[in-house]
C-alpha positions in Angstrom: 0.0 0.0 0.0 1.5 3.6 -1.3 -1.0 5.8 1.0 -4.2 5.9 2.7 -6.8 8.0 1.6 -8.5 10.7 3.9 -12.9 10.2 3.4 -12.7 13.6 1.2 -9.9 12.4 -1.1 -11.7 9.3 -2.4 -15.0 11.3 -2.5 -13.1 13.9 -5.1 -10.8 11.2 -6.8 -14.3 9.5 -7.6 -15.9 12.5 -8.7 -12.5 13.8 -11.2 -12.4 17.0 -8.3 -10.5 19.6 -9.8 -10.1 20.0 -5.9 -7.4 17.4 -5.9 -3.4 19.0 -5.5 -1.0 17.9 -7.9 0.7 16.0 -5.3 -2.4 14.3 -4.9 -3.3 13.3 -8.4 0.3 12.2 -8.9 0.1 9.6 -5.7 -3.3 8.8 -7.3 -1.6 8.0 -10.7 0.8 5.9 -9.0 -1.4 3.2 -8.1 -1.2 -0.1 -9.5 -1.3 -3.9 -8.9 1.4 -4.2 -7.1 0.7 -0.7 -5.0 -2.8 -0.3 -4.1 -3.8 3.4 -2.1 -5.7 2.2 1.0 -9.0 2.8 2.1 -10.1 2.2 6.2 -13.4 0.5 6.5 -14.1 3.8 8.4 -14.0 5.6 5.4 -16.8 3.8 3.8 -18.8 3.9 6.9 -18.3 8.3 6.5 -19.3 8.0 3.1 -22.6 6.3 3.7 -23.3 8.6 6.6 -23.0 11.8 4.6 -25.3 10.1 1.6 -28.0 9.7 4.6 -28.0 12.5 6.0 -28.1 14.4 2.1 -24.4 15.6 2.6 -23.3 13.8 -0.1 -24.3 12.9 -3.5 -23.1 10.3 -5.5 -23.0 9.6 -9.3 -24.3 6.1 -8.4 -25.8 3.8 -6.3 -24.1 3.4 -3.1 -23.8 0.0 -3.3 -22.3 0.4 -6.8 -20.3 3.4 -5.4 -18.9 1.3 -2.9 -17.9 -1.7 -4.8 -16.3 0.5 -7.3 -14.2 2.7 -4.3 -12.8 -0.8 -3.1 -12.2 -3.0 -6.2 -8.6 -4.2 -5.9 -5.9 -3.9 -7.4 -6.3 -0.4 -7.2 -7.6 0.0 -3.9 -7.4 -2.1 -0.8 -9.5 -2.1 2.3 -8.7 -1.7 5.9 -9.9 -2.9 8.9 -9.8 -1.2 12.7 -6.9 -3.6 13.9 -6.0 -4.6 17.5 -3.4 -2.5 16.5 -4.6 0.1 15.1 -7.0 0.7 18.2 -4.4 0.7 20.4 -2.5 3.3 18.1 -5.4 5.2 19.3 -4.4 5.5 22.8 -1.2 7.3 21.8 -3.2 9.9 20.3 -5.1 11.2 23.7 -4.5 14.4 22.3 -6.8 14.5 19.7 -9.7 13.2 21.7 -12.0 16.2 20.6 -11.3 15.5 17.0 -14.1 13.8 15.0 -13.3 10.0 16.0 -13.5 8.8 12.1 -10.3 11.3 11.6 -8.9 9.7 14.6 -9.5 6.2 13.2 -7.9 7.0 9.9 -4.9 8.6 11.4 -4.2 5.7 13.6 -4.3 3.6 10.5 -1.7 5.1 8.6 0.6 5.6 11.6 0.1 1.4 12.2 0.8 0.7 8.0 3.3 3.0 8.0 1.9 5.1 5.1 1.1 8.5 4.9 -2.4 9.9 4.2 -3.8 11.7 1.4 -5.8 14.3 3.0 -6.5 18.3 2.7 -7.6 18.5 6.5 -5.3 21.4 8.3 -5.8 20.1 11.2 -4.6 16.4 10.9 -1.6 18.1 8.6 -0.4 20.8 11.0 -0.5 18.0 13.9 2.8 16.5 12.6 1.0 12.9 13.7 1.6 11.4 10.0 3.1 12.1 7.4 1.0 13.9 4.8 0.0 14.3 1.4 -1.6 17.5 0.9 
């Protein structure tokens, strides 16, 4: 795996978001068989909440959506480890953060990746490396 991906960065690569950086795209381009981008279960579980509540609108189905957002080679999934949830307890400082961010941060901190993400916040904390 060459990076995880932040909720908002597989919402915009899906859509062709002009809002993606070129350091972005070019990790996005990167990905192949052999070097999938990751995507935290978490993620999908964000995405689905923000098509519920109307936040989100997608150019499919959501089950389609879905299926599409995690078909290997180009993109594998990730589960919330024993590891990864104890990563969690190393990052008692963000405990006001929104616990999805926490989640994913954890993850690429445990895989040793960085994370594709345009959040200031999770950038500026220096807790992973970043791709912004």
């Amino acid at each position: 795996m060459i990076a995880l991906l932040d909720t908002h960065i597989l919402l915009w690569w899906f859509q062709g978001s002009k809002r993606l950086s070129s350091a972005q795209r070019r990790i996005l381009a990167r990905a192949d068989d052999d070097h999938p981008l990751g995507v935290s279960d978490v993620t999908l579980w964000e995405v689905a909440m923000l098509v519920e509540l109307q936040r989100v609108r997608l150019s499919l189905p959501i089950d389609e959506w879905l299926a599409r957002a995690t078909a290997a080679p180009l993109v594998e999934r990730c589960g919330i480890s024993p590891a990864i949830a104890r990563e969690m307890v190393d990052l008692s400082a963000t405990r006001d953060w929104d616990p999805a961010d926490r989640i994913i941060v954890a993850s690429a901190r445990v895989l040793g990746i960085p994370l594709v993400t345009g959040d200031t916040r999770i950038a500026e904390s220096g807790l992973v490396q970043t791709i912004e």
